[in-house]
Structures are given as structure tokens and as C-alpha cells.
C-alpha positions as CSV (number, residue, x, y, z in Angstrom):
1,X,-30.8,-109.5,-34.1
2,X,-33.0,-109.6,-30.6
3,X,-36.4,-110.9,-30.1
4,X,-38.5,-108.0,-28.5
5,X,-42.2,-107.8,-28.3
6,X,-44.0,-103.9,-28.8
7,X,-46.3,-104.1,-26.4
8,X,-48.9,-101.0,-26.7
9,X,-50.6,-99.2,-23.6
10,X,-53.1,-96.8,-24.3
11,X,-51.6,-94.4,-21.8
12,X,-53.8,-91.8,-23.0
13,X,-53.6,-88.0,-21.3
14,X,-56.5,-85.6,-21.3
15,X,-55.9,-82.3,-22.6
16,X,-57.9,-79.4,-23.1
17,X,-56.4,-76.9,-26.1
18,X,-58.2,-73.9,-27.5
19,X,-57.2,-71.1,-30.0
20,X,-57.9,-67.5,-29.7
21,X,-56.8,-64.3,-31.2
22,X,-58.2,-61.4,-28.8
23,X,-60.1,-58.6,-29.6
24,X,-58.4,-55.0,-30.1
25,X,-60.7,-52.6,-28.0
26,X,-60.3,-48.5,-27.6
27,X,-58.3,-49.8,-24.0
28,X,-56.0,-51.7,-26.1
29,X,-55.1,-48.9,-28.6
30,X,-54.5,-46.6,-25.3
31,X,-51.9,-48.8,-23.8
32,X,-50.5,-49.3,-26.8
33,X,-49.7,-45.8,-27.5
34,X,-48.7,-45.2,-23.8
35,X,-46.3,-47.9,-24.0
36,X,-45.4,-48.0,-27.6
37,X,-46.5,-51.1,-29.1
38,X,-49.0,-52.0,-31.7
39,X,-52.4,-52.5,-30.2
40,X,-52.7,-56.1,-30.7
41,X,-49.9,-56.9,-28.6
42,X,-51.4,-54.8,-25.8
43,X,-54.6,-56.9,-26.3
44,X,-52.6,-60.2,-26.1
45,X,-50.7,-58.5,-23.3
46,X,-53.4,-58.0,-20.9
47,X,-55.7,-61.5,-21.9
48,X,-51.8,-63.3,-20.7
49,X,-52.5,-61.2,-17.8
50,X,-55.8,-62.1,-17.1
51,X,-55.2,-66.1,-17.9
52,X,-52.4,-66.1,-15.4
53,X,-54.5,-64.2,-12.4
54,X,-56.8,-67.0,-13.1
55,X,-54.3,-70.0,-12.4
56,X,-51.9,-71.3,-9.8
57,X,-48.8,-71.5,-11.6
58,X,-48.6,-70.4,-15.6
59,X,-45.9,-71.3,-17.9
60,X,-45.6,-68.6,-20.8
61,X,-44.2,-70.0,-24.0
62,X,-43.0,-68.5,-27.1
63,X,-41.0,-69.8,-30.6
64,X,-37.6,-67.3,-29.8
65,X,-35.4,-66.1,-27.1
66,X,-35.9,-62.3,-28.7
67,X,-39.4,-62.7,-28.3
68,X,-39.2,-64.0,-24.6
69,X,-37.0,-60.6,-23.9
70,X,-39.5,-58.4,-26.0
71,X,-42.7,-60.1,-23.8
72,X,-40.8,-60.0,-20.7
73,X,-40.2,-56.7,-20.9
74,X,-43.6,-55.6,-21.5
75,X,-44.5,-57.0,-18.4
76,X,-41.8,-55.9,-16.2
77,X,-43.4,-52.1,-17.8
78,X,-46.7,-52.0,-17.9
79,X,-47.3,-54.2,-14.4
80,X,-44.2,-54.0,-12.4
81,X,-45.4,-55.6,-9.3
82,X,-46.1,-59.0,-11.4
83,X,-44.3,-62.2,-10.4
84,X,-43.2,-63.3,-13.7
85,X,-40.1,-64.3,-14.6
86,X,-37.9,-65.5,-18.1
87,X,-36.3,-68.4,-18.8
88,X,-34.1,-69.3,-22.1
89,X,-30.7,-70.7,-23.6
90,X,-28.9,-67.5,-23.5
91,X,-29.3,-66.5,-19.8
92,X,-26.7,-67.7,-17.4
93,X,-27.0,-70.8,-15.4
94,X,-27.5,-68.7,-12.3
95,X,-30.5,-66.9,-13.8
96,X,-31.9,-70.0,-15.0
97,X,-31.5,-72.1,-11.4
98,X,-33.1,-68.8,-9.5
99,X,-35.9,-68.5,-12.2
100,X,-36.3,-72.5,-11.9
101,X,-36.6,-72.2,-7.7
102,X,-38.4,-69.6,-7.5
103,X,-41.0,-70.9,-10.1
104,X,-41.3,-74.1,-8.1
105,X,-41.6,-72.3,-4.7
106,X,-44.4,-70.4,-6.0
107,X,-42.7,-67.0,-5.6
108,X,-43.5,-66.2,-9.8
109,X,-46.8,-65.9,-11.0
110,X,-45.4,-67.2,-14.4
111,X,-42.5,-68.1,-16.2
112,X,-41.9,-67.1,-20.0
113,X,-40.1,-69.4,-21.4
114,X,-38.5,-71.1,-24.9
115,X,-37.9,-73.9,-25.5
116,X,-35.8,-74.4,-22.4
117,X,-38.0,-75.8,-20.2
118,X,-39.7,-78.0,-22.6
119,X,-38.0,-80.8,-20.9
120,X,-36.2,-81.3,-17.8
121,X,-37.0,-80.1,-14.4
122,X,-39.9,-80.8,-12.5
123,X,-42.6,-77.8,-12.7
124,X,-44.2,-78.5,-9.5
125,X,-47.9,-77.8,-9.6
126,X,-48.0,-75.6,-13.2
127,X,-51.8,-75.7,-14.1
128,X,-52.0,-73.8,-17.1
129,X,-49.4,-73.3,-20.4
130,X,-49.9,-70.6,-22.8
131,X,-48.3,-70.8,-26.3
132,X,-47.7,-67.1,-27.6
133,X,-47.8,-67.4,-31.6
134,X,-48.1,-70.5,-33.4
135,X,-46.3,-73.5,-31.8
136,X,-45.3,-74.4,-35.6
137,X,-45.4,-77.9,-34.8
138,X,-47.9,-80.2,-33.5
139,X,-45.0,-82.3,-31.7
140,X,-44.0,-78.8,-30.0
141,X,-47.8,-78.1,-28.4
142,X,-47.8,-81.5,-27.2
143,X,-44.6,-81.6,-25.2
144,X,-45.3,-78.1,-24.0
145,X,-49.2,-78.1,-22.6
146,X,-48.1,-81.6,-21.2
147,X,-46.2,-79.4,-18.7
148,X,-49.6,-78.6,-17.1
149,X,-51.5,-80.8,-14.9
150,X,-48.5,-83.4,-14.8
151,X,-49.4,-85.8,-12.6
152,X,-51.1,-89.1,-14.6
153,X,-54.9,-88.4,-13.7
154,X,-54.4,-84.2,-14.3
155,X,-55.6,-83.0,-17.4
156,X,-53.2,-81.0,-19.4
157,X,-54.8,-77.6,-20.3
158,X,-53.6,-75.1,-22.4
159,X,-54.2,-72.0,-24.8
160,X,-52.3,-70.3,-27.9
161,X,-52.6,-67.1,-28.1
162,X,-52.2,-65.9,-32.0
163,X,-51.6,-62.6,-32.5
164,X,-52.9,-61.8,-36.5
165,X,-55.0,-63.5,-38.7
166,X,-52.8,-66.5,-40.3
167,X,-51.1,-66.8,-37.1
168,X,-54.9,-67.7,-36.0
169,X,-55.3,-70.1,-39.2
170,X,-51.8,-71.8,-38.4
171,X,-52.3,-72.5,-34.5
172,X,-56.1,-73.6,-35.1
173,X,-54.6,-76.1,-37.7
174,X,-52.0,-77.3,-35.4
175,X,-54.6,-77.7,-32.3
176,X,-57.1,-79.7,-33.9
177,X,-54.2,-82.1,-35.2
178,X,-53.1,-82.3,-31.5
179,X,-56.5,-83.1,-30.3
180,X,-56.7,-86.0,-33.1
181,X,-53.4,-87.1,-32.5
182,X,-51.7,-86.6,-36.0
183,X,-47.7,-86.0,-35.2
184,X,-45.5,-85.2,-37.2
185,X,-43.3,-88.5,-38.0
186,X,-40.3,-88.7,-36.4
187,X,-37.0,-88.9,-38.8
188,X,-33.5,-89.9,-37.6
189,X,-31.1,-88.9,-40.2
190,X,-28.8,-92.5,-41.1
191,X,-25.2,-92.2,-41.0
192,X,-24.5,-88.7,-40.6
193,X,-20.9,-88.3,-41.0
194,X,-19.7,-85.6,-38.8
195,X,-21.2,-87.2,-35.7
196,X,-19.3,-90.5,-36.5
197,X,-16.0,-88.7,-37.2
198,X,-16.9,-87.6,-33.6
199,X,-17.9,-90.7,-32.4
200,X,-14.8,-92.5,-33.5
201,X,-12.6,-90.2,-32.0
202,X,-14.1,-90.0,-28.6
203,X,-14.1,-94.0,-28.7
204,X,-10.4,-93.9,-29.7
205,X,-10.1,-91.5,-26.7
206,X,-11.9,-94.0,-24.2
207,X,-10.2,-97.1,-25.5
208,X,-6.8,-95.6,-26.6
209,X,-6.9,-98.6,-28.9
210,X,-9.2,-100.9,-30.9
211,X,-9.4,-103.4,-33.1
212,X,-11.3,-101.6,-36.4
213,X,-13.3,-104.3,-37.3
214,X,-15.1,-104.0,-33.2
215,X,-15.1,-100.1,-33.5
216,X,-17.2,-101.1,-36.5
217,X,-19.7,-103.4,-35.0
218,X,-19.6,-101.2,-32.0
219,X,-21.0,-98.1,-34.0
220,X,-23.4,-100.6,-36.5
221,X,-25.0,-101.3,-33.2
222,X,-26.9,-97.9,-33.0
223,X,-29.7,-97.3,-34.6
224,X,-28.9,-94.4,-37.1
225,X,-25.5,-96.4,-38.0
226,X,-27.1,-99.8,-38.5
227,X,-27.2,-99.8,-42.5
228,X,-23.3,-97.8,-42.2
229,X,-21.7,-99.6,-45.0
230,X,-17.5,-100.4,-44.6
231,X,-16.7,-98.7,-47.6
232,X,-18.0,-94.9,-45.6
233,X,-16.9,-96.3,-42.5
234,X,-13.3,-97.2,-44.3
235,X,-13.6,-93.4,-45.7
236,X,-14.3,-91.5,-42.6
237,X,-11.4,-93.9,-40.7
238,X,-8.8,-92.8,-43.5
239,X,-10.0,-89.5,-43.3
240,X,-9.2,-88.9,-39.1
241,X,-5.7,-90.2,-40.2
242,X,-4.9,-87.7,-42.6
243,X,-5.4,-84.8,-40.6
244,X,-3.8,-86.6,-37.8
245,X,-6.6,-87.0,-35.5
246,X,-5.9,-90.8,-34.7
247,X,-3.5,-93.4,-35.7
248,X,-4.1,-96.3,-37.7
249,X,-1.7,-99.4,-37.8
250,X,-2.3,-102.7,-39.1
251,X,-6.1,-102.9,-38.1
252,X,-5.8,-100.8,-34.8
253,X,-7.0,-97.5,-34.5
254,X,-6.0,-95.0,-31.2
255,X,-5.6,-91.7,-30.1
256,X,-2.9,-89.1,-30.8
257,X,-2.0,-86.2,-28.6
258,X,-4.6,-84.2,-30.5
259,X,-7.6,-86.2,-30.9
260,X,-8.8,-84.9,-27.5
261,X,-8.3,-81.1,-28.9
262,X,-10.3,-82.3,-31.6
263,X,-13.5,-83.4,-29.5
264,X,-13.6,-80.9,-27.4
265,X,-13.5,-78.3,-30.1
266,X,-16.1,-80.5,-32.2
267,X,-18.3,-82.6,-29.5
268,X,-21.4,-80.0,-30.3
269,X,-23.2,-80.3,-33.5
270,X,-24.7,-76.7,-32.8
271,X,-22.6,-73.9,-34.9
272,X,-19.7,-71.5,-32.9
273,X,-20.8,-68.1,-32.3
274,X,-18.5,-66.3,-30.3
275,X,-20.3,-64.9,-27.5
276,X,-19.6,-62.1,-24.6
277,X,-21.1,-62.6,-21.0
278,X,-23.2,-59.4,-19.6
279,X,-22.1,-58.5,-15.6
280,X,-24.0,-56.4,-13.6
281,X,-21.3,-54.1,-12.2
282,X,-22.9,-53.8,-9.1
283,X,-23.3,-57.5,-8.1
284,X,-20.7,-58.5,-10.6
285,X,-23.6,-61.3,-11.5
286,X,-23.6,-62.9,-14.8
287,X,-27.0,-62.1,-16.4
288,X,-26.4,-63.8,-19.8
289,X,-24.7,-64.3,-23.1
290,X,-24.7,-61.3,-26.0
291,X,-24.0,-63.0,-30.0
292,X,-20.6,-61.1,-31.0
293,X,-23.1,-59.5,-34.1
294,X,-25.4,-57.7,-31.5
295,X,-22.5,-56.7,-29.3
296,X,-20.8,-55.4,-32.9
297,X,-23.5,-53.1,-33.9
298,X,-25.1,-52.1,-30.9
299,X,-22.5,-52.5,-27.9
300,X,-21.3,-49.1,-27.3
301,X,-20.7,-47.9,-24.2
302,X,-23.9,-45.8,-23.3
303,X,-26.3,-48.2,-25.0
304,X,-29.5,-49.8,-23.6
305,X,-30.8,-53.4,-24.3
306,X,-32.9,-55.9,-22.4
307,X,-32.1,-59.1,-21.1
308,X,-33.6,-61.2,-18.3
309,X,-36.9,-59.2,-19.2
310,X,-34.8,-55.8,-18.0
311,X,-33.6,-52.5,-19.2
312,X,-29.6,-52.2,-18.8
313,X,-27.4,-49.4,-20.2
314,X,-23.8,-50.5,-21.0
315,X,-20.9,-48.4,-19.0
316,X,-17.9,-50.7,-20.7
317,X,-16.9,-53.8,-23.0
318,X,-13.9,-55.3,-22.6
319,X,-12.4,-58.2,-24.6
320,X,-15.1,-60.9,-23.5
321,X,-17.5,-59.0,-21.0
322,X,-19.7,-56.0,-21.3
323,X,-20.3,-54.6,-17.5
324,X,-23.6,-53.2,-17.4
325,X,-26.1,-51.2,-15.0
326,X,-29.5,-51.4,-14.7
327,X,-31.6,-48.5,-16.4
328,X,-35.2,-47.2,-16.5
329,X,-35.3,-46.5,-20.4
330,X,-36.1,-49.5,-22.7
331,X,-33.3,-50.0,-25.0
332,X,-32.4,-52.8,-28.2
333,X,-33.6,-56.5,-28.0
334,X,-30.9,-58.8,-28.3
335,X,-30.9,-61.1,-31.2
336,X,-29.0,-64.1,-31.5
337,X,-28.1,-66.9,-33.4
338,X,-30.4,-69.2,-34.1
339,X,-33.5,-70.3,-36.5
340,X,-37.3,-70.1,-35.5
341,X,-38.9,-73.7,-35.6
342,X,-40.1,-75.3,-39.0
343,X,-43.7,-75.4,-40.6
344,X,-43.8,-78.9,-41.9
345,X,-45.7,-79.4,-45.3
346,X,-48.6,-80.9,-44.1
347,X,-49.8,-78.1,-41.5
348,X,-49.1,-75.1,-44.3
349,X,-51.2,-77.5,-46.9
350,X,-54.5,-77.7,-44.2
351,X,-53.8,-73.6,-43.5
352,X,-54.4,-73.2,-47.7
353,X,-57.3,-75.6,-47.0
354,X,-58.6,-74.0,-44.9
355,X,-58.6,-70.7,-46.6
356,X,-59.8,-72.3,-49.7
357,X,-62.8,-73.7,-47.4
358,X,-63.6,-70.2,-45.9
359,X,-63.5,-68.4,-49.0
360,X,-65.8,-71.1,-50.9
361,X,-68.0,-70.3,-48.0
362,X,-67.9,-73.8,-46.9
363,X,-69.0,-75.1,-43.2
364,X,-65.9,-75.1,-40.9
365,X,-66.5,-76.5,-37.4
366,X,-63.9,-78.9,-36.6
367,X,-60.9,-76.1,-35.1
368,X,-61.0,-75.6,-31.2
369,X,-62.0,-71.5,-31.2
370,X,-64.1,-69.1,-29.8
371,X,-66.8,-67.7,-32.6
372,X,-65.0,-64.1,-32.3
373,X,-61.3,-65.4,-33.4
374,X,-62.5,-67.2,-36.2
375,X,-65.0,-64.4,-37.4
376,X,-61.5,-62.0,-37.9
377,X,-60.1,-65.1,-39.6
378,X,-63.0,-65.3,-41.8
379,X,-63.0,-61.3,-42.6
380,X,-59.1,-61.8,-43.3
381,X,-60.1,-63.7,-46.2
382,X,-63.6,-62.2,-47.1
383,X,-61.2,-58.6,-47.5
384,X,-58.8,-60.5,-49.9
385,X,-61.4,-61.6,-52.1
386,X,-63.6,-58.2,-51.8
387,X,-60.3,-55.9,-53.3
388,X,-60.2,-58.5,-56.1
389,X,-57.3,-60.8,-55.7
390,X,-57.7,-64.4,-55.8
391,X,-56.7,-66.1,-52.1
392,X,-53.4,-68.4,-51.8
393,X,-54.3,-71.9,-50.6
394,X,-53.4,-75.7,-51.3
395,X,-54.3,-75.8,-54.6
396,X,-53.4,-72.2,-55.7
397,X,-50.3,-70.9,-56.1
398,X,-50.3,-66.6,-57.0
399,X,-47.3,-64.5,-57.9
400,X,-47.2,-60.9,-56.9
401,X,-44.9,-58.7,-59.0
402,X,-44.2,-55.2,-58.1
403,X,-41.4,-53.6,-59.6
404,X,-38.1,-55.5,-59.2
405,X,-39.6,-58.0,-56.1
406,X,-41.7,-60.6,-57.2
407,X,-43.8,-62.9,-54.1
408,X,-44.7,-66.3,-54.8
409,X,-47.7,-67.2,-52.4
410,X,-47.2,-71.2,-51.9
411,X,-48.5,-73.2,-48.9
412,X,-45.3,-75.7,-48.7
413,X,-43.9,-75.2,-45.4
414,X,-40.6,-73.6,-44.4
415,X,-38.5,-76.7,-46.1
416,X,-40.0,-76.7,-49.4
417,X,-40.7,-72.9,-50.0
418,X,-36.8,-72.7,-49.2
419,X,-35.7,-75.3,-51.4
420,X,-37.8,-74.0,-53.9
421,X,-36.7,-70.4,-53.4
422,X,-32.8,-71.3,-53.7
423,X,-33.8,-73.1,-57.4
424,X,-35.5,-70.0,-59.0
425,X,-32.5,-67.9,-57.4
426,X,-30.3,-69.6,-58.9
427,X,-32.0,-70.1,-62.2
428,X,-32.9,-66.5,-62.2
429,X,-28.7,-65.6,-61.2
430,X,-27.6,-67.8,-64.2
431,X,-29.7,-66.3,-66.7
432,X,-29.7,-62.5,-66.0
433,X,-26.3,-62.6,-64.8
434,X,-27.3,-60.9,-61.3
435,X,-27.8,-61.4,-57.6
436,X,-30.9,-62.7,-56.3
437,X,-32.0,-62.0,-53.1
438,X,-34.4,-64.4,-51.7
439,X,-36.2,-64.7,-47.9
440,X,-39.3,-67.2,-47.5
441,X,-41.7,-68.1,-44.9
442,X,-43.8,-71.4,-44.8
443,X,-46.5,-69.1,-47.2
């Protein structure tokens, strides 16, 4: 054990975060029909708009990579002179590095963005963040507003932008527990197997040999290891010489001819999807990566899909590449692999409070929002109780049956609504004898 001493500077950053949910007006419903979308988007399309006319440099972000292509789009469509760019995981490095420049040069208005440029480069002088939907987590709104105004005396000043009702209730929950500094705790998962088979190998592969009692105090000495007891350690060790991933003699462990195979192949605790890279066959640029199920069911030669925010129509696919051209016709969003970010208990418990408070008519003035979101809120909930159903919240749990699908209303978060979901499929499998099919959101 080391002395240390915590010390604790109140390093305290201003920020500036409000909610809002805009208005659908007979302009909204126009554009939306011109450029088909539901009206709402067209509402939140044109107050983005607005926001980023009214600020140096914008950053734009939203929850998914689909949903950066889908907004993108939009944009590139209904204002096509607009300096706004996309940025995520699945565009090529080249896209990414000339989105990056360019944003830092000032030559885009905006940059839409995932979580890719949460962390990282430097955003020169971005003044303004807007979230798009719900930031699900109060940890995400922080790291991502704290792009703006980043210099130590700036204040950091952002917006999100719901888009219905209980996307309203969610973000106004999350913003005022950003404002009173309640985080979500942070949890490091001890001893996670995989990454020490991993970790073993690699250090195998640095050393070529080691004594096993050092590899063990070596490993012990980081923090999710430090309560690793022998007995797993032994396990995992026995393991890796089984399959022949290292050799064990006497009390020295080292590397075989395949233990670097094995890293390489293993090194990323994100899952394999095989993946084919999009050309543009006139440049023969990379624009990005295509998940092998998109490509599967929509990558025909002749088809349209969008990527970097812009129509292309595929003219061939070959065995890891689809060449494409740019068109003028909108065409399929991409989808890929990957899961949207998780409601934590405690924010979907104050959403059913808040409900409850609204529909017991109770004084709410504690969320950061402008008198017109919250009224829509308000009528949300006023329209549930008028029809005659009784509203969901954190002390009420409802189940809807129609037919053969049943919905259980339960503010738990995305965890516990899906652990909860997977135990009444199974119970309900085992005793009818039948397939259950189950999907859950954080409500």
C-alpha cells in the first residue's frame, strides 16, 4: 500500500443547460410534407437551424450513428448551401480528419456528431452544443456541453432538443440533475475474465517469459484486478494452456507461436461484425463502413442509401467493397451494430415522478424549460388521464393487454425493465410451452 493524500479543488465550470421541445406550426407541417417527414422533425429541424445561425461554431449531437445520417441528410435537403458536416465511428478516417479540419478552420457552420467527438481533439472556438433527443445519461450531457466554451473562465452552454413528450420529461430530468451535480456513479467491473486472458497473453508476448507468481502481482496491481484471487488467476492460467495459447513450465509462463494470433484476433472487447468499405467510384475515396446485415438486405446493385449525410446509388459489390456514385434521390439509412445508450434507474424513477407530480396537479418548477415545452408535457399527461387510463409513474406499475401482446408500463430503466422482461419470458415459455417475444425500453 502507498500513502496518497485526495486533495479536492473546487474546479467548478459554469454551464448554462435548458430543455425545449418546439412548437409544430402550419410552416412545419408544409415542410414536412414537401420533404417527407413528420412535422415535428421539421420543427426541430429548422429551431437547429436557427440555434446554429445564432453561434460561431455548433456542435450537433445525437444518441446513434443512423440518426446522425437521418439528420444529416435533412440538412444537406432542405438547406443545401449549409456548412454542416457529420462525424461518427463508421465513417472512414479520411472523412473524419477532413470533417475534424474543416470544423476547426471554421469552414462548417456545425458538426453532427455521436459520440465520436465526445472526447479527443481540440474543438477550437465551439460556443454552443446541442443534444438532439435525450442524452440518456447525465454523465453523457456533461462531457458533451463541456465541449462549448472550453477554455477554464468560458461558460459551457448548451440545449437538448426533445422531440415528443417523454422525450421532454426524460431530458428535463437529466438537465436539472446536471445542474445539481448528481452523476451517475461510476462502476468498474472487478476481475473480468476475458480482459485478463488478454492481458496475460499480451504480457507473455512482451516478456516471452515470466515467473507466474510476478505476472500475478503485476496484474493485482491494477485497480479492477486488486481483489483477483490465485485460485481464478490459477484457472484462467490453466485455461491459455489448454488451448495452447502459452506455455507453462515449472512456474514460467511464455508465448507460443500463436499467442500473438490470439491477441490480435481478441485485443477488442467490442463484438466482430464483418463490415464492407463504401468507394466513391469516381474519386475511389473511402466514405465509410456498411454492417454485412445492411449490405445483405439492401445492397443490390441500383440501390440508394445515405452516408456521410449524402444520397449514393450502388453501381457494384464485390467481395469486401460496394463502389458507389453519388445520387439526387434519398435512399435507405444504414443501420449498424450497436446499442443506444442506457437509462439508469434513478432518471426513469424521477420521469414516473414527475408524471405522478403533474398529474396530482402538483407545483413543478425546479426543470430548466421554457413555459411552452412543459405545457405539451403537461397536456401529454392531462390526455392520459381525460380517456380514463390511470398514468405509469414510480409508484405505479399498469399492464396493457390487447389480444396476444401484453405491455407492462414500469419506470426501471433500460437494465431492470430488461432483466425483468427476460424472467416473465421465460416463465411465460416454460409454462405455455411457447416462444415469447419480448422488446423493452426504459418505460
Amino acid at each position: 500500500a502507498r500513502l496518497v493524500t485526495i486533495v479536492d479543488v473546487d474546479a467548478t465550470k459554469n454551464v448554462e443547460l435548458a430543455v425545449e421541445l418546439p412548437t409544430v406550426t402550419k410552416k412545419h407541417q408544409r415542410l414536412a410534407a414537401k420533404f417527407s417527414m413528420d412535422p415535428t422533425s421539421a420543427s426541430a429541424l429548422i429551431k437547429c437551424k436557427e440555434l446554429v445561425d445564432n453561434h460561431v461554431s455548433t456542435l450537433l449531437f445525437i444518441n446513434t450513428r443512423d440518426g446522425a445520417e437521418i439528420l444529416a441528410s435533412r440538412f444537406h435537403q432542405h438547406y443545401p448551401d449549409f456548412l454542416i458536416g457529420v462525424h461518427h465511428g463508421s465513417l472512414s478516417k479520411d472523412a473524419r480528419i477532413e470533417a475534424e479540419d474543416q470544423f476547426k478552420e471554421s469552414k462548417l457552420h456545425a458538426l453532427i456528431c455521436t459520440s465520436s467527438l465526445e472526447l479527443g481533439i481540440d474543438v477550437g472556438q465551439t460556443d454552443f452544443v446541442i443534444q438532439y433527443n435525450s442524452p440518456r445519461e447525465v454523465t453523457r450531457i456533461v462531457q458533451r456541453v463541456g465541449r462549448s466554451g472550453h477554455t477554464s473562465s468560458a461558460i459551457s452552454k448548451g440545449l437538448i432538443l426533445a422531440t415528443n413528450p417523454e422525450d421532454l420529461a426524460e431530458s428535463l430530468v437529466i438537465a436539472r440533475k446536471t445542474l445539481n451535480g448528481e452523476l451517475e456513479p461510476l462502476k468498474v467491473r472487478k476481475n473480468p475474465l476475458s480482459v485478463l486472458s488478454n492481458q496475460v497473453i499480451s504480457i507473455a508476448l512482451e516478456y516471452r517469459s515470466i515467473e507466474r507468481t510476478h505476472l500475478f502481482s503485476v496484474i493485482r496491481r491494477a485497480y479492477p484486478f486488486h481483489t483477483l484471487t490465485l485460485q481464478d488467476f490459477n484457472r484462467i492460467i490453466e485455461q491459455l494452456r489448454n488451448q495452447r495459447s502459452i506455455w507453462v513450465e515449472n512456474e514460467t509462463i511464455g508465448k507460443r507461436r500463436r499467442s500473438r494470433t490470439y491477441f490480435l484476433d481478441n485485443i477488442s472487447m467490442i463484438p466482430d461484425e464483418k463490415t464492407y468499405v463504401a468507394i466513391d467510384i469516381s474519386s475511389r475515396k473511402r466514405i465509410g463502413k456498411l454492417d454485412e446485415s445492411f449490405v445483405l438486405n439492401y445492397g443490390f446493385e441500383g440501390a440508394r442509401f445515405i452516408l456521410h449525410g449524402r444520397p449514393w446509388i450502388i453501381i457494384k459489390r464485390e467481395e469486401e467493397e460496394i463502389l458507389v456514385s453519388q445520387s439526387k434521390e434519398i435512399g435507405e439509412v444504414p443501420s449498424w451494430t450497436g446499442e443506444d445508450i442506457p437509462v439508469p434507474y434513478s432518471v426513469a424513477q424521477e420521469v414516473g415522478r414527475l408524471r405522478r407530480r403533474i398529474a396530482e396537479n402538483q407545483h413543478v418548477i425546479e426543470y430548466p424549460c421554457d413555459y411552452h415545452s412543459f405545457k405539451q408535457l403537461q397536456n401529454h399527461i392531462l390526455q392520459q388521464q381525460r380517456k380514463g387510463f390511470i398514468v405509469p409513474d414510480d409508484q405505479t406499475i399498469t399492464i396493457d393487454v390487447e389480444d396476444q401482446t401484453m405491455i407492462i408500463n414500469l419506470c426501471g430503466g433500460t437494465k431492470v425493465n430488461e432483466t425483468i422482461g427476460r424472467i416473465i419470458s421465460a416463465f411465460l415459455s416454460q409454462s405455455i410451452g411457447e416462444s415469447i417475444g419480448i422488446t423493452n425500453d426504459p418505460y
